[in-house]
PDB file of the backbone (N, CA, C, O) and the ligand in Angstrom, with CONECT records:
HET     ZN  A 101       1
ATOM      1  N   UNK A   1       0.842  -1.183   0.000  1.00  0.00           N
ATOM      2  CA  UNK A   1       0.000   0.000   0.000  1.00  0.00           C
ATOM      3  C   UNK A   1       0.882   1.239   0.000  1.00  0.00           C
ATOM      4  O   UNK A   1       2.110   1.176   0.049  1.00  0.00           O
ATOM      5  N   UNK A   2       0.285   2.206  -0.050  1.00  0.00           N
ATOM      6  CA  UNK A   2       0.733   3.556  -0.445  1.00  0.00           C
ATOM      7  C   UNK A   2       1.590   3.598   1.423  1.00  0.00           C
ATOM      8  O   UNK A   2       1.007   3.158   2.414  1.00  0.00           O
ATOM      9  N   UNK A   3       2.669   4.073   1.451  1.00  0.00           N
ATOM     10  CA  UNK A   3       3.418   4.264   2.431  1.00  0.00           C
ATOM     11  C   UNK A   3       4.118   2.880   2.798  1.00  0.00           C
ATOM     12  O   UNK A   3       4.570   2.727   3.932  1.00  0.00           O
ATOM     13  N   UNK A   4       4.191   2.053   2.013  1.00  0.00           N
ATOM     14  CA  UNK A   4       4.863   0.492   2.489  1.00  0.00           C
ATOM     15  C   UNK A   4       4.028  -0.254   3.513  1.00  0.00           C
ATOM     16  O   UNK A   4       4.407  -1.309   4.021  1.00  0.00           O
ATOM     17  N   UNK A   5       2.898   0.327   3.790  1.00  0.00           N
ATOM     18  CA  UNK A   5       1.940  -0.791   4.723  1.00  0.00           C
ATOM     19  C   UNK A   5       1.930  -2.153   3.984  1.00  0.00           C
ATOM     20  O   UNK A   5       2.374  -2.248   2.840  1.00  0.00           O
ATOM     21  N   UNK A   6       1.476  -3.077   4.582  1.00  0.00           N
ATOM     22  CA  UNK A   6       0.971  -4.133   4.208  1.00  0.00           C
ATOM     23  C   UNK A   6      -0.694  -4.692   4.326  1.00  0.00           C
ATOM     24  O   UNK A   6      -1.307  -4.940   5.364  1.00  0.00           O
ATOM     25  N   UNK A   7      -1.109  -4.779   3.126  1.00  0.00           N
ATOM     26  CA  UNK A   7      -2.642  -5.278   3.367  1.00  0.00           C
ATOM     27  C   UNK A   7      -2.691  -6.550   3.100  1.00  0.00           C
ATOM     28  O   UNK A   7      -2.087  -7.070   2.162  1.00  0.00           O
ATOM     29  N   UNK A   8      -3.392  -7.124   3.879  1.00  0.00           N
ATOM     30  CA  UNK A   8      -3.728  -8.355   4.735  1.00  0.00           C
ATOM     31  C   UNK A   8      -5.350  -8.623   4.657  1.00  0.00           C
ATOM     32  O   UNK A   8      -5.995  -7.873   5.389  1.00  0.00           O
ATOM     33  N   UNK A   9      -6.072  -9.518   3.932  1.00  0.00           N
ATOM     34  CA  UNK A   9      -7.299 -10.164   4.513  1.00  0.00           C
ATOM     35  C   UNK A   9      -7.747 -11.553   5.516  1.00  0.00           C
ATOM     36  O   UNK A   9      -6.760 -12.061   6.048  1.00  0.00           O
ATOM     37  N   UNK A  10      -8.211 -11.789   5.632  1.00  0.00           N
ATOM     38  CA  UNK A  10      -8.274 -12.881   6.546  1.00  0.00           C
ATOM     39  C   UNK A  10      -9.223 -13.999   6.109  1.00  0.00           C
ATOM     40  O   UNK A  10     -10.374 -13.766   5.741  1.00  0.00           O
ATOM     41  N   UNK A  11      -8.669 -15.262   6.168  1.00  0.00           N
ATOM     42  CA  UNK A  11      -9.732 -16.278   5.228  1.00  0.00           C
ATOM     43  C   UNK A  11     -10.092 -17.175   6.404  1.00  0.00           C
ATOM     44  O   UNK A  11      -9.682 -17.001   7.551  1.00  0.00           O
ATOM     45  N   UNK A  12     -10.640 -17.837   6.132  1.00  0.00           N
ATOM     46  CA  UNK A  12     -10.956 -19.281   6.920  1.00  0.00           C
ATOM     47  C   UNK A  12     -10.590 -20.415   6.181  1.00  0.00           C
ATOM     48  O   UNK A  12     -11.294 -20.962   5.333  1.00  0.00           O
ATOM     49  N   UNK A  13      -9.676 -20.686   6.467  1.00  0.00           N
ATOM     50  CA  UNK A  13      -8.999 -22.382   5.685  1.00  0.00           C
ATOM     51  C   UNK A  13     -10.098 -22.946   5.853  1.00  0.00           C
ATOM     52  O   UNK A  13     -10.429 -22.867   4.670  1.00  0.00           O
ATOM     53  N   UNK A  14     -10.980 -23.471   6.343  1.00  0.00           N
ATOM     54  CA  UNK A  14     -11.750 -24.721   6.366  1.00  0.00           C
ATOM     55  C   UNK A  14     -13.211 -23.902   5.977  1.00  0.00           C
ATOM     56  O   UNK A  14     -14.057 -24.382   6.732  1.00  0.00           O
ATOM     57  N   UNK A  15     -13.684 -23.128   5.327  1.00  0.00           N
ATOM     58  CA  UNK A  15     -15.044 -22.291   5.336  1.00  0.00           C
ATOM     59  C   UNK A  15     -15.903 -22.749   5.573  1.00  0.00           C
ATOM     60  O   UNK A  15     -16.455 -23.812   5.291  1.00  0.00           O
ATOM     61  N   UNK A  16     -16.217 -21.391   6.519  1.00  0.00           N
ATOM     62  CA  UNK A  16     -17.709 -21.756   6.868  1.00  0.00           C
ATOM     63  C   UNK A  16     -18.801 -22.872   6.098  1.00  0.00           C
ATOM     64  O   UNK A  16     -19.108 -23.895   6.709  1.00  0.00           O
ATOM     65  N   UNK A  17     -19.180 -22.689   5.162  1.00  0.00           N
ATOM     66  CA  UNK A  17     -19.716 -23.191   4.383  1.00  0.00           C
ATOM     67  C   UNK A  17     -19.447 -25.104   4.259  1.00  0.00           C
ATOM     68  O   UNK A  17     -20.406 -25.832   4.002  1.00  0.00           O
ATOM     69  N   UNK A  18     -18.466 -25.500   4.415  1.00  0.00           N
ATOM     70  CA  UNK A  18     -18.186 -26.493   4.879  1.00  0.00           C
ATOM     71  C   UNK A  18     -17.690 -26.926   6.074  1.00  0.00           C
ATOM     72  O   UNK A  18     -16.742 -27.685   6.276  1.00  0.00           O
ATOM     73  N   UNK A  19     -18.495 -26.317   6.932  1.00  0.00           N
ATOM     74  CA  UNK A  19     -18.332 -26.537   8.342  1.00  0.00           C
ATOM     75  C   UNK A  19     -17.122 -25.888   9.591  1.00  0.00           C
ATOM     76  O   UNK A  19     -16.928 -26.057  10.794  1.00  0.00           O
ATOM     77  N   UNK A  20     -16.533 -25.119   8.538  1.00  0.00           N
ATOM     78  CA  UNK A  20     -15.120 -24.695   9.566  1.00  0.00           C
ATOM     79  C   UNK A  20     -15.963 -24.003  10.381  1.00  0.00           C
ATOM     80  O   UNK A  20     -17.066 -23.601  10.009  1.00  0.00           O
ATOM     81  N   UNK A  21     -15.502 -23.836  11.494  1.00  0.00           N
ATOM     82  CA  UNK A  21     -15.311 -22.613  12.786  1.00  0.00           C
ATOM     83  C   UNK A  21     -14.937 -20.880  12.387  1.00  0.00           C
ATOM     84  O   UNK A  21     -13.982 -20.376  11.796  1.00  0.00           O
ATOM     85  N   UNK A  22     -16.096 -20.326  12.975  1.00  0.00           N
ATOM     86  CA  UNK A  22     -15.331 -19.281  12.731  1.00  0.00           C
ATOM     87  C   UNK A  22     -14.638 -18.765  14.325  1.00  0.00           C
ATOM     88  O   UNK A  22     -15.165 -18.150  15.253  1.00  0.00           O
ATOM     89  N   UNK A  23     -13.130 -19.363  14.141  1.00  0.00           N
ATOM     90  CA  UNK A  23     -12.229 -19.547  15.280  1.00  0.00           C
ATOM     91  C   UNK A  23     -11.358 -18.851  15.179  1.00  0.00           C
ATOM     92  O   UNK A  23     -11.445 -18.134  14.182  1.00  0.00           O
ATOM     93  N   UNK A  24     -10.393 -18.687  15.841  1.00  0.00           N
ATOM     94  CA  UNK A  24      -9.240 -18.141  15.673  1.00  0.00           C
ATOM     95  C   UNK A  24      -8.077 -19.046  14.457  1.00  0.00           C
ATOM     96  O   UNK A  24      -7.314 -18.679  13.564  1.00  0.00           O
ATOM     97  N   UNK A  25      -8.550 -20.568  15.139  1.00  0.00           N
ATOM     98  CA  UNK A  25      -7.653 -21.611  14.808  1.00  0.00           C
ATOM     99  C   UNK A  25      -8.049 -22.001  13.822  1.00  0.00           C
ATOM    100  O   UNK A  25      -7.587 -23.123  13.615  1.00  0.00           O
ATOM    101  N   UNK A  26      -9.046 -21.491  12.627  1.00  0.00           N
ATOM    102  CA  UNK A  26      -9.322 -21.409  11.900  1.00  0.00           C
ATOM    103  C   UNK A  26      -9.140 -20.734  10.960  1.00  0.00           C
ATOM    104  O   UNK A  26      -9.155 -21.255   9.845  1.00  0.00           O
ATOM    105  N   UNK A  27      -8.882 -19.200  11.139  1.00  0.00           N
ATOM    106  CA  UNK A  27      -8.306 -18.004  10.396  1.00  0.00           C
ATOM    107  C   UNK A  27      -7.045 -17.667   9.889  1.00  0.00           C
ATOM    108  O   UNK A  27      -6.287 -17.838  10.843  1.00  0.00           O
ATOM    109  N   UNK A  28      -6.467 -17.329   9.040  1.00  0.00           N
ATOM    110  CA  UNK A  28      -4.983 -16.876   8.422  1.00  0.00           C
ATOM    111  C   UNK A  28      -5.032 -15.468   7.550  1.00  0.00           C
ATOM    112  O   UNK A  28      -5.789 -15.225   6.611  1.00  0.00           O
ATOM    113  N   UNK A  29      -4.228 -14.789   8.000  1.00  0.00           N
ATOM    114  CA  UNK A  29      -3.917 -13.374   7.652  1.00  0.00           C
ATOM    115  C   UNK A  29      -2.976 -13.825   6.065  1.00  0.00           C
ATOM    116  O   UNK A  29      -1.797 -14.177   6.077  1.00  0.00           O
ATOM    117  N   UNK A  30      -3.655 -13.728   5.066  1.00  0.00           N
ATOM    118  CA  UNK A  30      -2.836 -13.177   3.763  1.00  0.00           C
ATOM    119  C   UNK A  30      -3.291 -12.310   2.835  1.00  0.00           C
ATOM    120  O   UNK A  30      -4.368 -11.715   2.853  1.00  0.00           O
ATOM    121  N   UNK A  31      -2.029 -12.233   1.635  1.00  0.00           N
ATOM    122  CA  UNK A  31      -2.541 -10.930   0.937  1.00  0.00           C
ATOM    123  C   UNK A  31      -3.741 -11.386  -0.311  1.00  0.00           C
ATOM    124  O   UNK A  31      -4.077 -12.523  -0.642  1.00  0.00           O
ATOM    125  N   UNK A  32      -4.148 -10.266  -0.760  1.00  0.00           N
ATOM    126  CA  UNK A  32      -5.171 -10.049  -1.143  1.00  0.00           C
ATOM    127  C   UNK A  32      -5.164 -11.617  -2.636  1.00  0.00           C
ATOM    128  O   UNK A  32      -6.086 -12.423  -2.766  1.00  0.00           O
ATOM    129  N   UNK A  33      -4.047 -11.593  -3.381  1.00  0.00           N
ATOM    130  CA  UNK A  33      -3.532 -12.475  -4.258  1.00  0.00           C
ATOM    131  C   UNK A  33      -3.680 -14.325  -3.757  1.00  0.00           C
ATOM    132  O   UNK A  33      -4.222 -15.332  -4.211  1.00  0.00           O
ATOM    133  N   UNK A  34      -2.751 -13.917  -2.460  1.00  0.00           N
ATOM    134  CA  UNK A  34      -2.935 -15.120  -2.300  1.00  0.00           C
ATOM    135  C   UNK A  34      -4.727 -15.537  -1.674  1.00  0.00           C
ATOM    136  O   UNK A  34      -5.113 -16.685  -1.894  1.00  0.00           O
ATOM    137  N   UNK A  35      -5.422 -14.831  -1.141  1.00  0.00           N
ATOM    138  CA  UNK A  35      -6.577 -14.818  -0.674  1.00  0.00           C
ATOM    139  C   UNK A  35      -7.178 -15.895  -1.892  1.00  0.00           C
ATOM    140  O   UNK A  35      -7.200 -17.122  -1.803  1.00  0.00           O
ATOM    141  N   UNK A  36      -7.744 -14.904  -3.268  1.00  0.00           N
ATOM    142  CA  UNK A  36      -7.994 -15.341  -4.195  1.00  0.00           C
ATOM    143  C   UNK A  36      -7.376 -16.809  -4.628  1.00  0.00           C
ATOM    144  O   UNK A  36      -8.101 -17.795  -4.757  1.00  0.00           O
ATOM    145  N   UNK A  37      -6.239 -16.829  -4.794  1.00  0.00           N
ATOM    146  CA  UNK A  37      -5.909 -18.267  -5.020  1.00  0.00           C
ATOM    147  C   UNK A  37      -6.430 -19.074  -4.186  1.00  0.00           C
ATOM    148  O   UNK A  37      -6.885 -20.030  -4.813  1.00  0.00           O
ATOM    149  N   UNK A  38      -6.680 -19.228  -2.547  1.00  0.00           N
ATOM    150  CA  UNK A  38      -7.259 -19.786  -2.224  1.00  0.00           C
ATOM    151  C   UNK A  38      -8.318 -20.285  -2.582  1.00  0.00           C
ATOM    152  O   UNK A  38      -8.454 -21.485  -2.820  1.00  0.00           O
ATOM    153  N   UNK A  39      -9.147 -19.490  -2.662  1.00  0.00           N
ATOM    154  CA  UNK A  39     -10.385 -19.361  -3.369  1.00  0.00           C
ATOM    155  C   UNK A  39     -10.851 -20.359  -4.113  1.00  0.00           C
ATOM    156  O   UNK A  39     -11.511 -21.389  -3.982  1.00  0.00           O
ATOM    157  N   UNK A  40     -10.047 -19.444  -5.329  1.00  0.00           N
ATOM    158  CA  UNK A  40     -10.320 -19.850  -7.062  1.00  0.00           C
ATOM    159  C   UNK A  40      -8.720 -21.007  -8.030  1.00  0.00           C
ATOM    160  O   UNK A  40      -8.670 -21.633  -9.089  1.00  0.00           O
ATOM    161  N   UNK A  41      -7.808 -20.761  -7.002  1.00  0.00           N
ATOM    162  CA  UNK A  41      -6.124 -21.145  -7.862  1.00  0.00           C
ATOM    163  C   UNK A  41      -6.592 -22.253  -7.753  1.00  0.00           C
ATOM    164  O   UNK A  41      -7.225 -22.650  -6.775  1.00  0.00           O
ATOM    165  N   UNK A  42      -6.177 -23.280  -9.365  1.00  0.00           N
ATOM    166  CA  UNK A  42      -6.581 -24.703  -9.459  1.00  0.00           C
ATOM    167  C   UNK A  42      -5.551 -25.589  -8.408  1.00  0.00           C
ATOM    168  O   UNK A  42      -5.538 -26.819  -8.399  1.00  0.00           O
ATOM    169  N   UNK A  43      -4.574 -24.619  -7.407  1.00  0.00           N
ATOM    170  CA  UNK A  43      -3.751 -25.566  -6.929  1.00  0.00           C
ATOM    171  C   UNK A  43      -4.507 -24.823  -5.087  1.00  0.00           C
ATOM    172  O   UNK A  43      -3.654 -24.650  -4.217  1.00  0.00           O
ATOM    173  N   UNK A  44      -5.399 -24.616  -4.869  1.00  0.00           N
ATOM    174  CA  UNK A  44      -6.652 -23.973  -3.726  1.00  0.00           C
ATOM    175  C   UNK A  44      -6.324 -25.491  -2.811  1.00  0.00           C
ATOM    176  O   UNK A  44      -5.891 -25.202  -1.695  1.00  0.00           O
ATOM    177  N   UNK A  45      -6.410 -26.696  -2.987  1.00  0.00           N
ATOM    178  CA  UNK A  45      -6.259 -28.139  -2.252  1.00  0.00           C
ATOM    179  C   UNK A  45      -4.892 -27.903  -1.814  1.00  0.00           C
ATOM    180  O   UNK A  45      -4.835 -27.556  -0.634  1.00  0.00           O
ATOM    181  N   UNK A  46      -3.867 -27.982  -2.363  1.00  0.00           N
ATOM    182  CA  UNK A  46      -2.332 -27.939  -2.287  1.00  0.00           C
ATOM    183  C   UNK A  46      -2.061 -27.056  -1.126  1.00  0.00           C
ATOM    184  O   UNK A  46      -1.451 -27.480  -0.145  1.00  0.00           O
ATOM    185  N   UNK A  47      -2.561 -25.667  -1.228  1.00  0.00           N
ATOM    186  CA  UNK A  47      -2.437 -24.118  -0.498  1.00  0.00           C
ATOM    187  C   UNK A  47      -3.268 -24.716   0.998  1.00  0.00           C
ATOM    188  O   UNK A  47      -2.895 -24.667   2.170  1.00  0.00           O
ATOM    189  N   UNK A  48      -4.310 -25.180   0.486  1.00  0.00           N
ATOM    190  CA  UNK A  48      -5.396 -25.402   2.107  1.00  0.00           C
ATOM    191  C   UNK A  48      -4.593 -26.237   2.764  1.00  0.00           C
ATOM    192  O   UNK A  48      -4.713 -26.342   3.985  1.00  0.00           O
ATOM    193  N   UNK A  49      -3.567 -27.027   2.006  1.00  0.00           N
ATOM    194  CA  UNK A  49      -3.055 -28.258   3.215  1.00  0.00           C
ATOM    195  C   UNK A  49      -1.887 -27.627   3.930  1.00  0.00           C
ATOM    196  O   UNK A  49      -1.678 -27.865   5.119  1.00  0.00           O
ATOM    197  N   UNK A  50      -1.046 -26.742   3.142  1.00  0.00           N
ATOM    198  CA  UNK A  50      -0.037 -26.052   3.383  1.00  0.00           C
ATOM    199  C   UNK A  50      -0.323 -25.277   4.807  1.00  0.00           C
ATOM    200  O   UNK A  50       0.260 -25.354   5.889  1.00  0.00           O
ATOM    201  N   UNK A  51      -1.739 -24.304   4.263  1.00  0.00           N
ATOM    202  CA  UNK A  51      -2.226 -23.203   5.768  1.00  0.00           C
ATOM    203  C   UNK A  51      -2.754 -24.051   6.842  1.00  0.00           C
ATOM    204  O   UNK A  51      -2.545 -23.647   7.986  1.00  0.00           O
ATOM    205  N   UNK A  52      -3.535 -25.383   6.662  1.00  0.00           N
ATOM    206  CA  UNK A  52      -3.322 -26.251   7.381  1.00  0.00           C
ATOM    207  C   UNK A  52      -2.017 -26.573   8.576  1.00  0.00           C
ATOM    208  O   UNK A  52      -1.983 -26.513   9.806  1.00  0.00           O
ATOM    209  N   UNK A  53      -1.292 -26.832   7.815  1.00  0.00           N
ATOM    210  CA  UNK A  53      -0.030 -26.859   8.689  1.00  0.00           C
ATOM    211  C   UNK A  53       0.613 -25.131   9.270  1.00  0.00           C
ATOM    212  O   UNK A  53       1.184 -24.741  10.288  1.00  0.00           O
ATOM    213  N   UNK A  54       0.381 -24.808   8.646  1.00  0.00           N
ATOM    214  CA  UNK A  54       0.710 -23.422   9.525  1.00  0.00           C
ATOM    215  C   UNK A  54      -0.237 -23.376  10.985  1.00  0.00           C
ATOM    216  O   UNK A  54       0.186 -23.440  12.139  1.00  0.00           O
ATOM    217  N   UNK A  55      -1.582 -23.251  10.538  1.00  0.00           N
ATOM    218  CA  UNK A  55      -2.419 -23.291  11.534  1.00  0.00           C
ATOM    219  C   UNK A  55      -1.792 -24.275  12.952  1.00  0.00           C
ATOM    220  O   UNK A  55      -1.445 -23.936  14.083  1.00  0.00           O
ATOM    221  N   UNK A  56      -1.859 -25.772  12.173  1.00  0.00           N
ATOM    222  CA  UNK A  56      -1.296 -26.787  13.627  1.00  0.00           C
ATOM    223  C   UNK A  56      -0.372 -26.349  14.203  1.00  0.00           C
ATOM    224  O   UNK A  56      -0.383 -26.482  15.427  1.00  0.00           O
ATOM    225  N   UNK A  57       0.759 -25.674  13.574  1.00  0.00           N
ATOM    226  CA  UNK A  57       2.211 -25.294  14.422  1.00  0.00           C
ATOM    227  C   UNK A  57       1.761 -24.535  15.444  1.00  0.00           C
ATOM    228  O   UNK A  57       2.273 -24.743  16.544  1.00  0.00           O
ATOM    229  N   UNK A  58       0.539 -23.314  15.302  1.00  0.00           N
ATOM    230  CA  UNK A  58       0.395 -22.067  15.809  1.00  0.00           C
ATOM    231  C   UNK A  58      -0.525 -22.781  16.760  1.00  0.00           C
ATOM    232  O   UNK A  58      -0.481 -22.352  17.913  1.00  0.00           O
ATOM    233  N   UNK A  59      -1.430 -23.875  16.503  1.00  0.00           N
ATOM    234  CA  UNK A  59      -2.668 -24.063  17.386  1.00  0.00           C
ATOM    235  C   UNK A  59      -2.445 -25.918  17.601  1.00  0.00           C
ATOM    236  O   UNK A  59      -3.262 -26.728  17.163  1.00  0.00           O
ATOM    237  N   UNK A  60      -1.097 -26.325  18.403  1.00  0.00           N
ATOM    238  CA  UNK A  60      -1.345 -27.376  17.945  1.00  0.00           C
ATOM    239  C   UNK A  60      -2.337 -28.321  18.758  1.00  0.00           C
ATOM    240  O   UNK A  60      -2.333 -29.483  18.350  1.00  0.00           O
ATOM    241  N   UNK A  61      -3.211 -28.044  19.862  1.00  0.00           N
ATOM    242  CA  UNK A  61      -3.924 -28.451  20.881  1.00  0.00           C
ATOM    243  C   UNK A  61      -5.411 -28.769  19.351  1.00  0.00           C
ATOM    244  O   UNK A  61      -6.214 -29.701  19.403  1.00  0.00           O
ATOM    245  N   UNK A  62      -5.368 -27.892  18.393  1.00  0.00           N
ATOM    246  CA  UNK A  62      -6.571 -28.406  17.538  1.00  0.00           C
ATOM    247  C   UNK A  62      -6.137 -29.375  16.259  1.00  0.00           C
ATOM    248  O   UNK A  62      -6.933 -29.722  15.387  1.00  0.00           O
ATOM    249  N   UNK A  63      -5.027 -29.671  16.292  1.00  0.00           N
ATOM    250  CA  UNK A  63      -4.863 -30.562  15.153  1.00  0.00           C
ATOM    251  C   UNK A  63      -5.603 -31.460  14.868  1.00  0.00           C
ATOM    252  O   UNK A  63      -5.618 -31.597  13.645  1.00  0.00           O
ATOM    253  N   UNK A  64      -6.413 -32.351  15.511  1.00  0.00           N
ATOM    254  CA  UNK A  64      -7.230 -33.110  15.449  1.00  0.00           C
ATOM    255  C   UNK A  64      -8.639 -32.751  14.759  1.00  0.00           C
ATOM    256  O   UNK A  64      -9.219 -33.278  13.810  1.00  0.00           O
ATOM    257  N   UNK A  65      -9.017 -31.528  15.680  1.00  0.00           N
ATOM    258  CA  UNK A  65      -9.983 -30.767  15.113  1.00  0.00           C
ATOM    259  C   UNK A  65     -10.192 -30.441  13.549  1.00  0.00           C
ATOM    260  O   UNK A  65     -11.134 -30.635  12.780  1.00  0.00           O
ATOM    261  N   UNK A  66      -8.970 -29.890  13.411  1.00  0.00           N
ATOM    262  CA  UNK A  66      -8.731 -29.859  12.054  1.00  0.00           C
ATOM    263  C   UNK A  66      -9.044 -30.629  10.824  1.00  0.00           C
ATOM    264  O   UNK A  66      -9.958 -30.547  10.004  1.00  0.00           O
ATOM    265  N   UNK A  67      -7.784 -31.568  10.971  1.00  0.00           N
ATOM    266  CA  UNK A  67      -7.696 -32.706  10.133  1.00  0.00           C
ATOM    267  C   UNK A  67      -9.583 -33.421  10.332  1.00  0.00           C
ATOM    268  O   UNK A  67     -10.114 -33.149   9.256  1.00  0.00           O
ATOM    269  N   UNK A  68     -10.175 -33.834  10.844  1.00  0.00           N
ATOM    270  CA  UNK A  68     -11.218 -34.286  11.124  1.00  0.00           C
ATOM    271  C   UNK A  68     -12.335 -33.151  10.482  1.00  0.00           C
ATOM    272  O   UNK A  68     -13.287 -33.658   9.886  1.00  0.00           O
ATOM    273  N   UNK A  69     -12.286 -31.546  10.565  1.00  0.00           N
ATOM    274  CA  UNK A  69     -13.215 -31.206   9.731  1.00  0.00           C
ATOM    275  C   UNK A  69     -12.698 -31.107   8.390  1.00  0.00           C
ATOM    276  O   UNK A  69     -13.420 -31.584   7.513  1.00  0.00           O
ATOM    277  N   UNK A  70     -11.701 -30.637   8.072  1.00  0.00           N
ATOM    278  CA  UNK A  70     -11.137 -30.942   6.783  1.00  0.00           C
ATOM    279  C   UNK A  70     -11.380 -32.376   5.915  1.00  0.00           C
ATOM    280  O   UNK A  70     -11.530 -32.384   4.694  1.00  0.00           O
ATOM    281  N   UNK A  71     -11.387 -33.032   6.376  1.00  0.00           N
ATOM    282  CA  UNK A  71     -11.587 -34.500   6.082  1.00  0.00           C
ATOM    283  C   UNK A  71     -12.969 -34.673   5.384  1.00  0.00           C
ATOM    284  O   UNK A  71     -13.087 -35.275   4.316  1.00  0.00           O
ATOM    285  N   UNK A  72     -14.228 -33.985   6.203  1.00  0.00           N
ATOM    286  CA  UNK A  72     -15.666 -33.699   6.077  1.00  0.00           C
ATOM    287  C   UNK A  72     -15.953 -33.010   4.947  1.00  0.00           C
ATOM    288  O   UNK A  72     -16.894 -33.142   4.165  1.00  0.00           O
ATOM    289  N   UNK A  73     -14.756 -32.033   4.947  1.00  0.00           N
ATOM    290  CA  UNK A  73     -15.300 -30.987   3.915  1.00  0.00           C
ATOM    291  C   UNK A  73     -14.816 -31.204   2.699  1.00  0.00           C
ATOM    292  O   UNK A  73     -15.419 -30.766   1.720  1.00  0.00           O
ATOM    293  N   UNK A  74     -13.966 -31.723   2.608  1.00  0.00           N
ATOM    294  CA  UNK A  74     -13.228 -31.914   1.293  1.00  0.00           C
ATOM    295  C   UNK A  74     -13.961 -32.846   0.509  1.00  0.00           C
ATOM    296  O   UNK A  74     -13.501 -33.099  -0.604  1.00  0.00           O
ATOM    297  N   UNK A  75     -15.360 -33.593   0.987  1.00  0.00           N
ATOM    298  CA  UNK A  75     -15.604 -34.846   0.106  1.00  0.00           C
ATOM    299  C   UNK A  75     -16.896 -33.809  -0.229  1.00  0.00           C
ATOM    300  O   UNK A  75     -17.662 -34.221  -1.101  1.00  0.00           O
ATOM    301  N   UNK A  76     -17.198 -32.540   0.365  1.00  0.00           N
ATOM    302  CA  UNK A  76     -18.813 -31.726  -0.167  1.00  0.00           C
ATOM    303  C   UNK A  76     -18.051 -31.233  -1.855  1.00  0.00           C
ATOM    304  O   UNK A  76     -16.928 -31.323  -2.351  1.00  0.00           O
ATOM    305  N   UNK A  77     -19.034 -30.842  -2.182  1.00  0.00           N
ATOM    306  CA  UNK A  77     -18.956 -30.259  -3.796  1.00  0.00           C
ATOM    307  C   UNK A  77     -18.040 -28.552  -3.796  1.00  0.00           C
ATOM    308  O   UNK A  77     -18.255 -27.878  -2.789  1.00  0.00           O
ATOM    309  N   UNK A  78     -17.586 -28.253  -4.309  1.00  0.00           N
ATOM    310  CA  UNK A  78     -17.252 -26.613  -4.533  1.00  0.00           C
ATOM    311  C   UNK A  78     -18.080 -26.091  -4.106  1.00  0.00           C
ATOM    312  O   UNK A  78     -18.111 -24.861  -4.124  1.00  0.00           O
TER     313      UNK A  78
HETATM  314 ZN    ZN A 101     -11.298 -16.528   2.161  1.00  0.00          ZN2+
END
């Protein structure tokens, strides 16, 4: 951004929509680019497993949690 800030949105790796939490241990601060790839990038599976593991390092008392809704959600439709 204008003055060297950094802008930052915040996603939910596991979305709402397929059951994630809206948790802390759920949320990840990135930029606007990578946001979208999440999203929409045909490699969105690859990226979710990656922030996945970021998440466990930071929260590792929910790893379980995780992996177990992830697991759920990944077999629903887009
Ligand atoms: Zn998002």
């Amino acid at each position: 951004m204008e003055g060297g800030a950094i802008f930052l949105e915040t996603h939910h790796v596991i979305a709402l929509s397929e059951g994630g939490p809206d948790v802390e241990w759920n949320v990840v601060a990135i930029c606007p680019n990578d946001h979208r790839r999440a999203h929409y990038g045909e490699d969105r599976i690859a990226l979710r497993k990656r922030l996945i593991a970021v998440l466990v390092v930071q929260f590792p008392e929910k790893m379980d949690a995780l992996a177990t809704i992830n697991q759920s959600g990944m077999h629903r439709s887009p």
